[in-house]
C-alpha positions in Angstrom: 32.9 94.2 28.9 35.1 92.1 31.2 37.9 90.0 29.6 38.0 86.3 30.5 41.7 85.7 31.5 43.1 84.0 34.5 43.6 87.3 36.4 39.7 87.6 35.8 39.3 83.7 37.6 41.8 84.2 40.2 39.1 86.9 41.7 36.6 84.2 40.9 37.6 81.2 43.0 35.9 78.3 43.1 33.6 76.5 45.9 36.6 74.5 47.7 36.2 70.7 47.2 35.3 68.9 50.8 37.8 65.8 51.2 36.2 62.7 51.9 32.3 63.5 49.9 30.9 63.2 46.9 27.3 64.4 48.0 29.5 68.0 48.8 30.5 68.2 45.5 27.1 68.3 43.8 24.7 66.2 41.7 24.4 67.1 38.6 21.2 65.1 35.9 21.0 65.4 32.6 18.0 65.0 30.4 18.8 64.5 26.7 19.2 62.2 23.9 17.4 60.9 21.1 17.6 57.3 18.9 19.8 59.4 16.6 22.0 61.3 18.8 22.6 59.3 22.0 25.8 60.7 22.4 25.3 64.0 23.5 24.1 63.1 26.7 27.8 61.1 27.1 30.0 63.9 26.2 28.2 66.4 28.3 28.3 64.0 31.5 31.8 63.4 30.7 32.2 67.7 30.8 30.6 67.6 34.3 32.1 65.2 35.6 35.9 66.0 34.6 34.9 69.7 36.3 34.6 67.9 39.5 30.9 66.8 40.3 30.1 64.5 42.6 27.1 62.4 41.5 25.6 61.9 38.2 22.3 61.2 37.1 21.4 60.8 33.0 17.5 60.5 31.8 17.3 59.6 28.0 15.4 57.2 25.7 14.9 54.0 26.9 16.7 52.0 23.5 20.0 53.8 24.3 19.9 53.6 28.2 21.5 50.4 28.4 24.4 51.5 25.7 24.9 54.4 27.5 25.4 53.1 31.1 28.1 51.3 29.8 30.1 53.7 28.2 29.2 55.7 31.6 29.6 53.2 34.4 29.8 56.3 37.0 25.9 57.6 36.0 22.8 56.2 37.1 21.0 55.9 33.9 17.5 56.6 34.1 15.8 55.1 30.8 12.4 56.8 29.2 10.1 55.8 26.8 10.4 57.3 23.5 7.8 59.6 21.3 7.8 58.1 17.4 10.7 60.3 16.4 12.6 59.1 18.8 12.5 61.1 21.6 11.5 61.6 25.1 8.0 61.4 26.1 7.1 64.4 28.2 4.6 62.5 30.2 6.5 60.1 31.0 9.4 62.4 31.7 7.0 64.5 34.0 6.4 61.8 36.2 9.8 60.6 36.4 10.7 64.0 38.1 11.0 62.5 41.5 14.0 61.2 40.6 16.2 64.4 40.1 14.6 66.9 42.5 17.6 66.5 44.6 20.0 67.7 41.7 21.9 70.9 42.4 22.3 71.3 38.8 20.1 69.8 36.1 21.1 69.8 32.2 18.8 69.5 29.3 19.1 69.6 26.0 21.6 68.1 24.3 20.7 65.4 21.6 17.1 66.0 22.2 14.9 66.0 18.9 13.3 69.5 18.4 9.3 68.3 19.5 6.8 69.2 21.1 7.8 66.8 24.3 10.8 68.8 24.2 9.2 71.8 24.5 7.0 70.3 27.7 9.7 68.4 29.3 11.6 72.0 29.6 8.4 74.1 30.4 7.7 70.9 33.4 10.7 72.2 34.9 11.0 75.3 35.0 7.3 75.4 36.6 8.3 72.9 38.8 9.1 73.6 42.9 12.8 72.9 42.6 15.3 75.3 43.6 17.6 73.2 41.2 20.1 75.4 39.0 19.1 74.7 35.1 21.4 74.8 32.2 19.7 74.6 28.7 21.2 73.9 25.7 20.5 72.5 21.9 17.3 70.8 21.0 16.0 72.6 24.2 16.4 75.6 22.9 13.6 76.5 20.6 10.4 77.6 22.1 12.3 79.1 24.9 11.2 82.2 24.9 7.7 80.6 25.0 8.5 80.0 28.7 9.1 83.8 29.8 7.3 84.0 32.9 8.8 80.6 34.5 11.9 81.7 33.2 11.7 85.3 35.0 10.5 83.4 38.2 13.9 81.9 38.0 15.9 84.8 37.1 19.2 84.3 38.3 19.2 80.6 38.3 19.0 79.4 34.7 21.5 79.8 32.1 21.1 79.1 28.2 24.2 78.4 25.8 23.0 79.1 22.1 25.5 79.1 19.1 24.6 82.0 16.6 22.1 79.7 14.1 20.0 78.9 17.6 19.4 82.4 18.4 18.9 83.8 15.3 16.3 81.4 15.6 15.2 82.5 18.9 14.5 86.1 18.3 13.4 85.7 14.7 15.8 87.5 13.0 19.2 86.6 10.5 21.7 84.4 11.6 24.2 87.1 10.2 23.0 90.3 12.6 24.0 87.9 15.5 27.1 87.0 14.1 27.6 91.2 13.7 27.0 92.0 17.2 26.0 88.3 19.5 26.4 90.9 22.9 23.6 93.0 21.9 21.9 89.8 20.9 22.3 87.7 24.0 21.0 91.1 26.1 18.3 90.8 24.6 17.6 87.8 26.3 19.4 88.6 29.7 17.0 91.9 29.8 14.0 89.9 28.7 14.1 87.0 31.2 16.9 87.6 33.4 19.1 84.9 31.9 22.7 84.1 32.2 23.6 83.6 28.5 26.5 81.9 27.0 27.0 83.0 23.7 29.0 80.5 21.7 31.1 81.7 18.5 34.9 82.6 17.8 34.5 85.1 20.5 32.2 83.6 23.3 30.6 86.6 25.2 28.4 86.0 28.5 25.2 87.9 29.5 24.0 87.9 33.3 21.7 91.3 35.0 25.2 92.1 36.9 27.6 92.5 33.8 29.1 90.8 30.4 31.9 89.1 29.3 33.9 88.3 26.4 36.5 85.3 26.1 38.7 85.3 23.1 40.8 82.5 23.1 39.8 78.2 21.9 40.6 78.4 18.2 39.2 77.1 15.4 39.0 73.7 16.8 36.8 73.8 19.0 33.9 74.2 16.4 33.1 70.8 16.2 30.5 68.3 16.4 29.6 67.8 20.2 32.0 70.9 21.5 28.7 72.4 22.6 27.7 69.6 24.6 31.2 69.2 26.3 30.7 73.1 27.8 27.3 72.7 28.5 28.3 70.1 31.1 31.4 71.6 32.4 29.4 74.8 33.0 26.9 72.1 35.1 29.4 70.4 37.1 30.7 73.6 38.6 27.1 74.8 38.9 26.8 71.5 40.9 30.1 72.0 43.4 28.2 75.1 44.4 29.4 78.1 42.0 27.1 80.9 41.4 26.0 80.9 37.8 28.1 83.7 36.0 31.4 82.1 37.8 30.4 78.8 36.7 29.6 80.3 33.4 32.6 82.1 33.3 34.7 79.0 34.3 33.6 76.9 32.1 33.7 78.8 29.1 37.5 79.0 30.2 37.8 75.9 30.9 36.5 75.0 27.5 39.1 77.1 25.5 42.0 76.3 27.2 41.1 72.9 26.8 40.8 73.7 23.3 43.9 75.7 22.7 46.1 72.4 24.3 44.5 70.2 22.0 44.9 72.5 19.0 49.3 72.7 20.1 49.1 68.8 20.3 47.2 67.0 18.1 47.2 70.2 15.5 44.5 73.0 15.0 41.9 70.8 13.5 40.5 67.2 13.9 40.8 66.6 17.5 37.6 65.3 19.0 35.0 66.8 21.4 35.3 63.6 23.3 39.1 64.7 24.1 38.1 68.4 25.8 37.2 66.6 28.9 40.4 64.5 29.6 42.0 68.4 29.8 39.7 69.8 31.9 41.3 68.2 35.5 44.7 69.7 34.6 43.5 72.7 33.7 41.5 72.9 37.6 44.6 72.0 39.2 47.2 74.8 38.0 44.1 77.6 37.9 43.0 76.6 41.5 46.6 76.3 42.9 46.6 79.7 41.8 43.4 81.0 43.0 44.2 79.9 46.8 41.7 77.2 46.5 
């Protein structure tokens, strides 16, 4: 197993940036939110967009839309009706679809109520014709193993970013066996579907067919309310400029830590916000990339 250093990313550079275009630099949607947690959606566009995308889209219930465009004046906001707990409609998601088949990377999950329309919104696009690079994350998360066969049609091009409760869940067994040994855990569902995996804990390991990875760093800190969401979308912008999955992965699990471990030195090891990772996420792109040669 791979540690996840900066000599590891300076053999990993990233897609250079073209001056001059934000169509270059990637579109990235996400499709989240619910009444209750319509700020998901928010901190994970924030992590995309702070890792250098160039366009945003956001599709989530129609009662928060307007809220949320203007706490995200650089999205297009795409509002949706709602299902009686508060969620998105699948059917009306479905044929909304039109409007994010040009994403390069597409997010969905986070803030989403745990549904059946959850579960169809995600099978709807990973059956779907689009080439688009999929990241899925929290109340997506569920049935996902439900979906093997679109999910091994897309091998390669879909990555999944449990926390050790979500995939204890997903292969059925106690959350404290994951905790033991999350590599062997999250190979199960690389081997199985062909996933990149992000596995989320003190030590964050990472799953694709071509290897595994382990980063050690973040702190205690990080394990906060909406932490998850914020890596979620950093690993989507960089999905969006046009890194390969596993380097996006990689990156943004990175990203996330350092991001973390600044935070922790200066506003103190616990009680800084997930809202304040992405604010560190430019700086940290800068002095890495300078590095790297990009």
């Amino acid at each position: 197993m791979q540690i996840i250093d900066r000599d590891l990313l300076h053999n990993l550079p990233l897609p250079q940036p073209v001056e001059g275009s934000k169509e270059k630099r990637g579109r990235v949607c996400i499709i989240g939110g619910s009444r209750e947690v319509p700020g998901a959606v928010l901190l994970a566009a924030l992590g995309a967009m702070r890792a250098g995308a160039g366009k945003l889209q956001i599709a989530t219930v129609e009662s928060r839309a307007g809220a949320l465009a203007l706490a995200m004046p650089e999205a297009m906001v795409i509002d949706l009706p709602e299902t009686p707990a508060g969620g998105l409609q699948c059917q009306t998601a479905a044929s909304a679809a039109s409007r994010w088949v040009d994403a390069d990377a597409l997010l969905i999950g986070p803030g989403m109520v745990e549904e059946p329309d959850c579960d169809a919104i995600l099978k709807n696009l990973l059956e779907s014709n689009m080439e688009t690079i999929i990241v899925v994350d929290a109340g997506a998360l569920p049935q996902l193993r439900e979906q093997g066969d679109a999910l091994r049609r897309r091998s390669g091009r879909v990555v999944v970013t449990p926390h050790a409760g979500e995939m204890a869940n997903l292969l059925g067994i106690e959350k404290a066996v994951i905790e033991a040994d999350p590599r062997t855990a999250a190979s199960r569902l690389t081997d199985d579907f062909g996933l990149v995996v992000v596995m989320k804990g003190s030590q964050t390991i990472i799953t694709a067919p071509d290897g595994n990875w382990q980063y050690e760093g973040g702190g205690v800190g990080l394990a906060t309310s909406g932490s998850g969401d914020v890596l979620a979308g950093i690993i989507t912008g960089l999905a969006a400029r046009g890194a390969d999955l596993v380097t996006a992965a990689i990156w943004g699990v990175f990203l996330h830590g350092e991001a973390g471990a600044q935070l922790s030195e200066t506003v103190g090891p616990l009680g800084f916000l997930a809202r304040e990772i992405p604010d560190r996420i430019p700086g940290l792109l800068s002095g890495l990339c300078y590095r790297s040669g990009e």
